[in-house]
C-alpha positions in Angstrom: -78.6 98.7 -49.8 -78.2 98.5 -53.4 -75.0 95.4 -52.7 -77.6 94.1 -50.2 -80.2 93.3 -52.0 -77.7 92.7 -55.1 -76.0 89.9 -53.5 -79.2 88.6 -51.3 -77.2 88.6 -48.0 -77.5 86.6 -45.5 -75.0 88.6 -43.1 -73.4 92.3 -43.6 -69.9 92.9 -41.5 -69.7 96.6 -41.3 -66.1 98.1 -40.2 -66.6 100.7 -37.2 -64.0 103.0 -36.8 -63.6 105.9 -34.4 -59.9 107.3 -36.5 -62.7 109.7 -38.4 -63.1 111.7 -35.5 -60.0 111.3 -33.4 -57.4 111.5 -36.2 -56.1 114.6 -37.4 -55.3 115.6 -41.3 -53.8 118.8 -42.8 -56.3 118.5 -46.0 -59.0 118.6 -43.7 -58.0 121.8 -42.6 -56.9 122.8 -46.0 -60.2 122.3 -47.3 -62.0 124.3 -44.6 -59.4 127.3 -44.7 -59.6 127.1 -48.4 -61.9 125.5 -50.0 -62.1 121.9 -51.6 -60.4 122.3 -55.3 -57.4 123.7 -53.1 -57.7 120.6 -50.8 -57.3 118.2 -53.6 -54.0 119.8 -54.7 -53.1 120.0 -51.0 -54.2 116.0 -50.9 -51.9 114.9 -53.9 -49.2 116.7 -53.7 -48.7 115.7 -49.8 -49.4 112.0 -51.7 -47.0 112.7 -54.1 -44.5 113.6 -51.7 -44.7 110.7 -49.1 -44.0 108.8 -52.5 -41.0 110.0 -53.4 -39.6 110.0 -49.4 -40.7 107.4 -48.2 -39.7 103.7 -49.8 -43.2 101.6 -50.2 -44.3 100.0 -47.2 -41.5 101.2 -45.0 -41.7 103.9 -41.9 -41.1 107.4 -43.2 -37.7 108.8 -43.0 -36.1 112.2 -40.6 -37.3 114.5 -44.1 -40.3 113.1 -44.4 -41.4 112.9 -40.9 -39.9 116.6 -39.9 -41.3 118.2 -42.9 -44.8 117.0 -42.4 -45.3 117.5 -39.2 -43.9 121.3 -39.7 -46.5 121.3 -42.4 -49.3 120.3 -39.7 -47.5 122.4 -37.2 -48.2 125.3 -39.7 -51.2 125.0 -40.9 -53.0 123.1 -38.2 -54.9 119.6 -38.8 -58.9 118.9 -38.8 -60.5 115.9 -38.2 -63.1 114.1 -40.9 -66.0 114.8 -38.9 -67.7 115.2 -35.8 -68.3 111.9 -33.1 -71.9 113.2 -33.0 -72.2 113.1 -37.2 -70.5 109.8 -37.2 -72.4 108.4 -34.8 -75.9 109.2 -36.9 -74.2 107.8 -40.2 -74.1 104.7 -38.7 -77.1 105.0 -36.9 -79.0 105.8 -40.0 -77.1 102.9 -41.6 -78.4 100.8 -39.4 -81.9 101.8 -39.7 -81.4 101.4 -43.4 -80.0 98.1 -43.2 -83.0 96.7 -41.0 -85.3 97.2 -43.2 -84.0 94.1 -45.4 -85.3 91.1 -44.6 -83.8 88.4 -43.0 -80.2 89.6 -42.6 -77.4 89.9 -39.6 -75.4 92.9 -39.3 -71.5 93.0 -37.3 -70.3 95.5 -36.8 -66.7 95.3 -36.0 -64.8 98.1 -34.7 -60.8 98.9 -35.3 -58.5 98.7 -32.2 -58.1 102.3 -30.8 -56.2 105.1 -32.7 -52.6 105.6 -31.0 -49.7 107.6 -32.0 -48.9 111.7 -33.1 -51.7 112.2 -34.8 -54.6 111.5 -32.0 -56.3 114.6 -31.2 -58.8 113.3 -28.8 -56.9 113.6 -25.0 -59.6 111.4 -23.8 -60.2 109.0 -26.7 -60.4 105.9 -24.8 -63.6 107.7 -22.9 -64.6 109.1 -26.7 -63.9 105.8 -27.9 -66.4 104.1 -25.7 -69.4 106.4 -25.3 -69.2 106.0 -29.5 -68.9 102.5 -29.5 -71.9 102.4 -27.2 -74.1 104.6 -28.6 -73.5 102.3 -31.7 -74.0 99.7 -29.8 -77.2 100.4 -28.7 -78.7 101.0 -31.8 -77.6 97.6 -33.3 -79.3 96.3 -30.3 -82.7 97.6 -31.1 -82.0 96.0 -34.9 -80.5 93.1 -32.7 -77.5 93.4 -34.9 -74.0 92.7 -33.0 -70.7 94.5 -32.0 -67.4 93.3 -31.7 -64.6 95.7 -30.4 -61.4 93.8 -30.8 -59.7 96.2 -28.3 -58.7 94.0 -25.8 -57.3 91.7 -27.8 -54.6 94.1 -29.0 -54.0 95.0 -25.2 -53.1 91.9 -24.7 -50.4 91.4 -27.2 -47.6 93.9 -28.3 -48.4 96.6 -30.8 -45.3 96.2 -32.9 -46.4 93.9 -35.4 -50.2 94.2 -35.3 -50.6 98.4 -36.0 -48.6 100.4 -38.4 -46.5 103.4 -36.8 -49.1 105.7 -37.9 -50.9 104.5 -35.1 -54.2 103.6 -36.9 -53.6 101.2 -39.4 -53.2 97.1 -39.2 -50.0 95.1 -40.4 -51.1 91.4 -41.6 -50.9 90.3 -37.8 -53.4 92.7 -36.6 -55.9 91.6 -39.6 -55.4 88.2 -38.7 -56.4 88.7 -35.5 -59.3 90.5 -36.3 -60.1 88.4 -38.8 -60.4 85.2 -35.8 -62.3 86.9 -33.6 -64.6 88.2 -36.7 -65.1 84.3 -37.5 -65.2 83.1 -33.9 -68.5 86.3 -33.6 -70.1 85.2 -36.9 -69.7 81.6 -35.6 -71.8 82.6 -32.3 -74.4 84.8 -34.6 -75.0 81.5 -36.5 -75.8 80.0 -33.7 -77.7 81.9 -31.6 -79.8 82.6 -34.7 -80.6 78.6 -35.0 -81.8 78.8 -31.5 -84.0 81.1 -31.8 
């Protein structure tokens, strides 16, 4: 609220991702086994160690892939939080960001996690009942929500997601990035109708 009102906005895009609750992560379940302190060693000494084998920007190598998913194998992995408590973050951030005058709010959400480290079975069916429960409370701000998704199904993952599964390459932020313009294009819009 605070950048808000700082920069007198006119419009707010707000990232929506789902990864917080659907991806799993060894600190997580460092942190709750044994406490935070020990999770920030955890944290950047696995950081430390991707660094050293894995050259920058490349997909990890046989050691480093095999010896951390023995590491999650071992000690289990934990996502950020819940779908219900990310679900009243953003609610609540949307009842925050309502009570400014005179701004739009898009939200626009990240293509669906994919790969190893997916714990959700049924993410797709997690996915949407998140997306619209969102949804629904932009609506009552009328705020807007673009989901990208099927414009990723449409084209080949390859050069649009990293191999982690939930992160974009420059083709995938381009395309987001369109259809983000093309959405704040139709806001504009409809706004000067009414």
């Amino acid at each position: 609220m605070r950048k808000v009102t700082e920069f007198d906005a006119d419009l707010v895009i707000l990232p929506l991702g789902t990864f917080a609750f659907s991806v799993g992560f060894a600190w997580v379940r460092v942190r709750r086994l044994f406490g935070k302190r020990m999770a920030e060693r955890f944290r950047r000494a696995e950081e430390a160690f991707d660094t050293r084998t894995r050259p920058a920007g490349r997909v990890p190598g046989r050691f480093n892939t095999y010896t951390r998913r023995a590491v999650r194998s071992l000690l289990g992995t934990q996502p950020l939080t819940s779908r219900a408590a990310l679900g009243e973050s953003y609610r609540s951030l949307l009842q925050a960001l309502a009570r400014a005058e005179g701004i739009q709010v898009l939200l626009v959400a990240y293509p669906p996690e994919q790969g190893k480290l997916v714990r959700l079975r049924d993410l797709a069916q997690q996915r949407k009942a998140f997306l619209g429960e969102v949804a629904a409370a932009a609506r009552r701000h009328h705020f807007f929500l673009l989901d990208p998704a099927p414009l990723f199904q449409a084209l080949p993952a390859e050069p649009l997601i990293t191999p982690d599964g939930f992160h974009l390459q420059a083709g995938g932020h381009r395309l987001v990035g369109e259809a983000v313009a093309s959405a704040v294009e139709a806001a504009e819009a409809a706004t000067q109708r009414s």
